[in-house]
N, C-alpha and C positions, 0 to 999 in steps of 0.2 A: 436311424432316421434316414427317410430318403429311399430304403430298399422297396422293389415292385415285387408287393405279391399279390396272390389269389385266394379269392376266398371257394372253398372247398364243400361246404356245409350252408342250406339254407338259415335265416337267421329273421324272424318277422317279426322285427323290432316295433313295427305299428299297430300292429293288436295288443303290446303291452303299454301303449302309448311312449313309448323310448327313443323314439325318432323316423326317421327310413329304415326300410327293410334293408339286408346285407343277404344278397340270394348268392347259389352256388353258379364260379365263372366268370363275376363280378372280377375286373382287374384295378387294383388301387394299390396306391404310396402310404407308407407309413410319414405321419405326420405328426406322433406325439407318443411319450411314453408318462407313469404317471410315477407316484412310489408304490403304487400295490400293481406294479410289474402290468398294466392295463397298454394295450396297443390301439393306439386310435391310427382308422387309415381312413382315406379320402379318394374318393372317386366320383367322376362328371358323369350327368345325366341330362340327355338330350330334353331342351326347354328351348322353343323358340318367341319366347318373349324375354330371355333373358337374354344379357349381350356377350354376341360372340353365338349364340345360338346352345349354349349349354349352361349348368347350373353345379356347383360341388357339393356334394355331400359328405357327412362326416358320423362315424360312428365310431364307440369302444368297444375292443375287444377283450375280455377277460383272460387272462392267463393260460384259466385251464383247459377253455377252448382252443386257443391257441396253439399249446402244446395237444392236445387232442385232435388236432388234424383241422379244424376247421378253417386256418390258412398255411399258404404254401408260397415260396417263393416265386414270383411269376416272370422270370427272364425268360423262360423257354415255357414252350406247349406243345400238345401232340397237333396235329395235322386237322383233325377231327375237331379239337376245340378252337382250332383258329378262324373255322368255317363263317363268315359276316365278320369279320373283321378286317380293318385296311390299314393298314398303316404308311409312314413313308420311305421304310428302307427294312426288307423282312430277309435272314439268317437261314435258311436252310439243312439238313444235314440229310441226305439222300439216301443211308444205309437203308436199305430194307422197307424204303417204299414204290409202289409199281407203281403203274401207269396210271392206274385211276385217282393216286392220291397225289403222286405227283405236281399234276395238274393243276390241282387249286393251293397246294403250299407254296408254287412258285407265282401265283397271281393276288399276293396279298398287297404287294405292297405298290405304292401308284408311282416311285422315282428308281428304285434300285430291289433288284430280287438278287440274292446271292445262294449259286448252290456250293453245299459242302461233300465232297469226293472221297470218301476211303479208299484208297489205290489196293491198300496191301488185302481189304476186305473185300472188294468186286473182283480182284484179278484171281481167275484159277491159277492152282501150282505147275499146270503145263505150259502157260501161254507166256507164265513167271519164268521158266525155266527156256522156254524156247527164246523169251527175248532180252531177257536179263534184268538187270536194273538200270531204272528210267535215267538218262546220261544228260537229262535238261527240263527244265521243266515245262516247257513248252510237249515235250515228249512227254510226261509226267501225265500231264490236263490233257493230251487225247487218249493216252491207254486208258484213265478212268472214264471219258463220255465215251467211250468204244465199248469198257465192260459193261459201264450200265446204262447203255442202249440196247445190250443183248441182254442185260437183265429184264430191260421192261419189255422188250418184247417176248419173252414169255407170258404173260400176266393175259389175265384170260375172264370176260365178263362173269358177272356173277350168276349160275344158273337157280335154277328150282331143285328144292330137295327131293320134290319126287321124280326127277328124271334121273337121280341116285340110287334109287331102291330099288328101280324096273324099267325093261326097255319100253319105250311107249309101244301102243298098241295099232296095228297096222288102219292104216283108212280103211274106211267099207268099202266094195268094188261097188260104181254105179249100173242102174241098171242098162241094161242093151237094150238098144232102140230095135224096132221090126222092120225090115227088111223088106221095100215094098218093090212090087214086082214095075215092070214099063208101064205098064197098062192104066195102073193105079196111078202112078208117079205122072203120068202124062193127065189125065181126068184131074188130079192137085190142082197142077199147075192152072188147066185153065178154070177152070174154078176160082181161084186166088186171083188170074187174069180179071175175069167177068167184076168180082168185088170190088178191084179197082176202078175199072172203067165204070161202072156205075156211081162209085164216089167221086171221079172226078167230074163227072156229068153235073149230079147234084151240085157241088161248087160252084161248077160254072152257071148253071143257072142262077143259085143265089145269089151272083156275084155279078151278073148282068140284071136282073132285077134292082143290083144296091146304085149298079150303077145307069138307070133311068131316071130310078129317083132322084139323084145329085145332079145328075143333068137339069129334070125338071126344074127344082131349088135353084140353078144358078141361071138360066135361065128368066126363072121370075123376079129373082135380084136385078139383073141387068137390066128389065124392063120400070123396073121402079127406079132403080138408079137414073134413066134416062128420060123419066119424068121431072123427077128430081132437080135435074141439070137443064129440062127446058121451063119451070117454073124461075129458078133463078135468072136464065138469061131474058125472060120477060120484067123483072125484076129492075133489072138492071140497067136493061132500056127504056123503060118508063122513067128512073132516077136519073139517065141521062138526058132525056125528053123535058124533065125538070127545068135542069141546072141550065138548059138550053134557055131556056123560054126566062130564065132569072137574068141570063147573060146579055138581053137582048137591049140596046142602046134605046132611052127611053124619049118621047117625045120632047123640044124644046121647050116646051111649055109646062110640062110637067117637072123643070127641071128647079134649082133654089131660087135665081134669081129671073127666071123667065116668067112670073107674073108681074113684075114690077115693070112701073112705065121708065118713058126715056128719062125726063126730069129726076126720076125717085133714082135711077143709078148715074146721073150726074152728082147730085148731091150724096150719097155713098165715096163717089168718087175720089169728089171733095173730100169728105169728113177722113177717108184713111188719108191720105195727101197731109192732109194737118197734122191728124197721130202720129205719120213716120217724123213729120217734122220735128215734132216736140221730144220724141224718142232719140232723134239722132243731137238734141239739144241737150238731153241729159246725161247720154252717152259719152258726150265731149267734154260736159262740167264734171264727171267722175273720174275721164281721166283725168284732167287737170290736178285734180287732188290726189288721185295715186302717186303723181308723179312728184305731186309736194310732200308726203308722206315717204315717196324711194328717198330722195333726198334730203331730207329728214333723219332719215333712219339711217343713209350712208352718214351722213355727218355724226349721228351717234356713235357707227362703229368706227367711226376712223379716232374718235376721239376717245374711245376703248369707255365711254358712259352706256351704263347699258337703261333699259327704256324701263318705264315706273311697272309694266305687267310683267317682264325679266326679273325686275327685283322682286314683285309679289312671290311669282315661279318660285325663287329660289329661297326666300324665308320660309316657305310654306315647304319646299323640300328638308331646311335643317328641320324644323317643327317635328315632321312625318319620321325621321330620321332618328330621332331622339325616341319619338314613339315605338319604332319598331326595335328599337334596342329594350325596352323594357317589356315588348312583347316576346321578344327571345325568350326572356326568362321566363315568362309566364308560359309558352312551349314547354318548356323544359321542366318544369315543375307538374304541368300535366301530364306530359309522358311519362314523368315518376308515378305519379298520382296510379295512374293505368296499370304501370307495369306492378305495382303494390298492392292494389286492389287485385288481378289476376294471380299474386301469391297468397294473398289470403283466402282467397276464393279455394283453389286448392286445396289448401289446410280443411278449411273446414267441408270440403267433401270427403278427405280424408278420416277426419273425425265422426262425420256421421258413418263413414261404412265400418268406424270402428266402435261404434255405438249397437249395429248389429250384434255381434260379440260381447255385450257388455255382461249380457248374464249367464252364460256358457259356465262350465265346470273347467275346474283343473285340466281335465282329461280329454277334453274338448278342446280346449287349448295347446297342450301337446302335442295333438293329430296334425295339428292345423300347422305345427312349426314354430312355435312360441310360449309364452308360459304368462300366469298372470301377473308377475314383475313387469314383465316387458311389454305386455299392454296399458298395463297401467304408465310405465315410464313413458311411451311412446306417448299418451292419450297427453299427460302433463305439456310433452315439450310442444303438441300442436298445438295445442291451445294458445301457449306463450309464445310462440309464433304467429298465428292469426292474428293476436290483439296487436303484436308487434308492428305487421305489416297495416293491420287497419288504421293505428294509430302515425305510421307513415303516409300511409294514403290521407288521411285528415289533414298533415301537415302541411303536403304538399298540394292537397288541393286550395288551402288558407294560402298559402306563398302566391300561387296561379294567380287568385283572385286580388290580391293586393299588387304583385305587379302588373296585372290588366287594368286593374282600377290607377293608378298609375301612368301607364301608358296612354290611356283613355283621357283623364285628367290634363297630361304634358299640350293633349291637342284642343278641348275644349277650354282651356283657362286662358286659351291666349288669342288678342286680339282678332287675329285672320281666324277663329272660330266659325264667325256667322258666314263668311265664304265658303269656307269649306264644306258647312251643311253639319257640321260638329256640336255649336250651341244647345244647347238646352237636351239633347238626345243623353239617352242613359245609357251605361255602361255596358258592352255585350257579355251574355254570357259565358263565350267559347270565346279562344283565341282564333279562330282560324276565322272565325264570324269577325273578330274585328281586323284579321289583316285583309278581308276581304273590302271591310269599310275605310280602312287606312289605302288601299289601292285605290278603291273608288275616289278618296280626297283628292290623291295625287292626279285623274284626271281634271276631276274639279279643276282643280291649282291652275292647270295649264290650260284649261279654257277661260276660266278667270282673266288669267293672265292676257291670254291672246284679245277678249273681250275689252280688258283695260286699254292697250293699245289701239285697236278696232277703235272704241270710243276719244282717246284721244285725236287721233287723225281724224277722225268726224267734224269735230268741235274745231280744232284747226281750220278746217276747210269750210263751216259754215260762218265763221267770225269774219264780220265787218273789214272792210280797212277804213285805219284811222282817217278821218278828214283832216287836212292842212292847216295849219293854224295862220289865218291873215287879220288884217285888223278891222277891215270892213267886211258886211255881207257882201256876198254874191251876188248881181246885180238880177231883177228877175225879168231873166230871156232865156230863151229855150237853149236847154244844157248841149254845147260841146259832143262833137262823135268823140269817143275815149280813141286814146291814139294805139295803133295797134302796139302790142306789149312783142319786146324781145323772142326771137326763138328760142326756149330754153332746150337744152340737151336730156334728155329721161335717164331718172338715176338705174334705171334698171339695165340698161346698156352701155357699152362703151361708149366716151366723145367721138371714135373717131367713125363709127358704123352703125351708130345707134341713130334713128330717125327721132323728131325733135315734137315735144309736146307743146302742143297751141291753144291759145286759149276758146273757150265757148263759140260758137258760130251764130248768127244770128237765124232765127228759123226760117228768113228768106232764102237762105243762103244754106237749102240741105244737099251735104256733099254725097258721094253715093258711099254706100256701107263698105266697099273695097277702100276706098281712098283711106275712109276714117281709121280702119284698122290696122290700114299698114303702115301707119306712124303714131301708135298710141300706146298707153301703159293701161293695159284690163286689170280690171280690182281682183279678180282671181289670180294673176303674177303677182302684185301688189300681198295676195295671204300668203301665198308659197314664199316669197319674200322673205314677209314679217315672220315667218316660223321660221323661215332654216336661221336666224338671228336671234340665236338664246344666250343665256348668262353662260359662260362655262361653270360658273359656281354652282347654279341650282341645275335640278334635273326637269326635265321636259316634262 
């Protein structure tokens, strides 16, 4: 077991349908012996869809082949059959090979070549005798690469066997040229002279001809181009000639308000004069309320109560929160579902290309590497797999749908439903479809939220104040100037740098848009506010 040999003897086990062929050269391990003395060996065959880029193959050998030469032990080989083969560390033995074989016995292997030296077999018995015996082995390894570097330099390409049998046959003598006198020789030349100069004549003519014409060509280009270029700058001074005449400042009379008389832009005058009034009187009652609302809401945080759209916020975040937990699972069961369905799928592709094959012969089946035990075994266990996995994939699509219907259920059954936009809407079919709807909620929530506040501070700011409780009316005379109220300080700034919010102005009295601004609270601070101010409990 274990021994590397060769096989020696072609052997075409596939036209008896008996497996792979075992050809002559083939190098393989024995890997089994039987009781009728049978040698089964193993050797790889290049397959680059199997892994690792080869595949093993296995055949039995009979005894009497066996012993009849058809294998051989394969530790060693000639030089000749090692020719396409590589290995990573190749043995040498150099007696009695030249130069030309040499060469490729020492290039088999791709980490380590080693050659093997007969000293006492390369060295003549004079060069033995002239320098004795080798007194190191350092001296040893050059006497031998000294003999047989003289050995291979003898060694001599291989010729043709008919230059064995006879000397070849001399070249034919060429013939001799004649011998031409001055006379003749001088009449050549100018002859040969005259041929030239008239070809090079011709040339030049055709060549001043080619180039008239390209002159012409360019020529009639440049004149079209420079039409070209004065049609455009006509062009373009007309479009400037345009924009001119567009730019030109138009009569007073032609203008918005220069058909209107004196009186009709007195009264214009007027009517904006009132609009800024009433504008800078709304302006001032909204800050009023912002600033009831800043403080307001500092008093809420200082007293760590948070405001009624924070607590919505934050119910409507556990709610979401619970949902997305039984959405998890519903994930999770569909990506089983997926991954289940893609192994049955499989199977049953398998199964159809093995339903090709279904009515093949025996022998038909052998060729192919298989028998029909083992397609049929084979055909049984897919099948029992397929249903397997199908029957996965059903289970796990049932689970998905139940913990979605679930998760879906946790946010529709509960009061802050109809806020959310969740009431009465049916179940998504995908999970991904409902954490998309469960996202959207959670904006919801938070505008909900900021709206409930929004509206509070409203409602605050348009309520009454209570009337005084006296025991008689009010006497009837015309009511009292109300007495100017307190400076108060604006929550939105410090006491000690913060300019101080005042009440409404009366529309007599419109101050200029600078003054009002730089001591007020804008309802746009007033939202930036109210939002950086959430529950730490619930989410934004």
């Amino acid at each position: 077991m274990g021994d590397v040999v060769r096989v020696r003897k072609n052997d075409y086990r596939s036209r008896r349908g008996e497996g792979p062929d075992a050809l002559n050269g083939y190098r393989a391990v024995v890997t089994g012996l039987d009781d009728r003395h049978r040698i089964e060996i193993t050797w790889r065959v290049t397959d680059t869809k199997a892994p690792g880029g080869y595949r093993e193959e296995s055949a039995w050998v009979p005894a009497q082949k066996a012993t009849g030469g058809a294998l051989s032990l394969g530790y060693a080989m000639t030089i000749a059959a090692s020719l396409g083969l590589t290995c990573n560390t190749s043995l040498m033995y150099g007696h009695g090979a030249n130069a030309f074989a040499t060469y490729p016995g020492i290039t088999r292997a791709r980490r380590q070549n080693h050659l093997w030296l007969p000293l006492a077999a390369l060295e003549d018995e004079r060069t033995r005798a002239r320098l004795g015996e080798a007194r190191s082995e350092k001296e040893r390894l050059e006497r031998a690469i000294d003999a047989f570097a003289r050995f291979l330099g003898q060694s001599r390409p291989d010729g043709m066997v008919s230059d064995l049998l006879r000397e070849p046959p001399a070249p034919a003598p060429l013939p001799r040229q004649r011998e031409l006198s001055a006379e003749e020789a001088r009449a050549e030349s100018e002859r040969r002279l005259r041929q030239t100069n008239t070809s090079v004549a011709k040339a030049a003519r055709a060549k001043s001809v080619s180039l008239s014409h390209r002159r012409a060509e360019d020529e009639a280009q440049l004149r079209e181009q420079a039409r070209l270029d004065e049609e455009k700058a006509k062009q373009l001074l007309a479009h400037l000639e345009a924009c001119a005449e567009k730019r030109t400042v138009p009569s007073w009379q032609a203008r918005v308000y220069g058909t209107l008389s004196a009186r009709e832009l007195n009264h214009r005058i007027t009517e904006g004069d009132r609009l800024a009034v009433d504008a800078e009187a709304k302006a001032a009652k909204a800050e009023t309320t912002a600033c009831e609302l800043a403080a307001r809401l500092d008093q809420q945080a200082a007293t760590g109560q948070p405001t009624q759209g924070q607590r919505f916020t934050a119910e409507a975040g556990q709610i979401l929160d619970q949902a997305e937990t039984h959405l998890a699972t519903a994930q999770e069961h569909e990506r089983t579902a997926a991954a289940a369905a893609g192994q049955a799928e499989d199977r049953t592709s398998q199964l159809a290309k093995l339903a090709e094959s279904e009515g093949e012969s025996r022998l038909a089946l052998r060729l192919a590497g298989t028998s029909l035990k083992e397609h049929r075994e084979l055909t049984e266990r897919l099948t029992r797999e397929g249903a397997a996995y199908w029957n996965l994939a059903a289970d796990a699509r049932r689970d998905a749908r139940q913990a979605l219907e679930g998760a879906w259920e946790t946010v529709r059954d509960h009061r802050i439903a109809q806020a959310l936009g969740a009431a009465g809407q049916p179940v998504p079919d995908r999970a991904d479809k409902a954490a998309e709807r469960f996202l959207e909620m959670r904006s919801a929530a938070s505008r909900h939220g900021h709206g409930m506040d929004n509206a509070t501070a409203t409602t605050s700011a348009a309520r009454p104040a209570r009337p005084e409780s006296s025991g008689s009316s009010p006497p009837a005379t015309a009511p009292r100037p109300p007495k100017p109220e307190p400076r108060r300080p604006c929550a939105l700034r410090s006491p000690k740098s913060s300019p101080t919010c005042t009440p409404a102005r009366r529309r007599d009295a419109a101050p200029s848009s600078r003054n009002r601004r730089s001591g007020s609270c804008s309802p746009s601070r007033l939202l930036s506010h109210t939002r950086s101010r959430r529950n730490p409990g619930g989410r934004a």
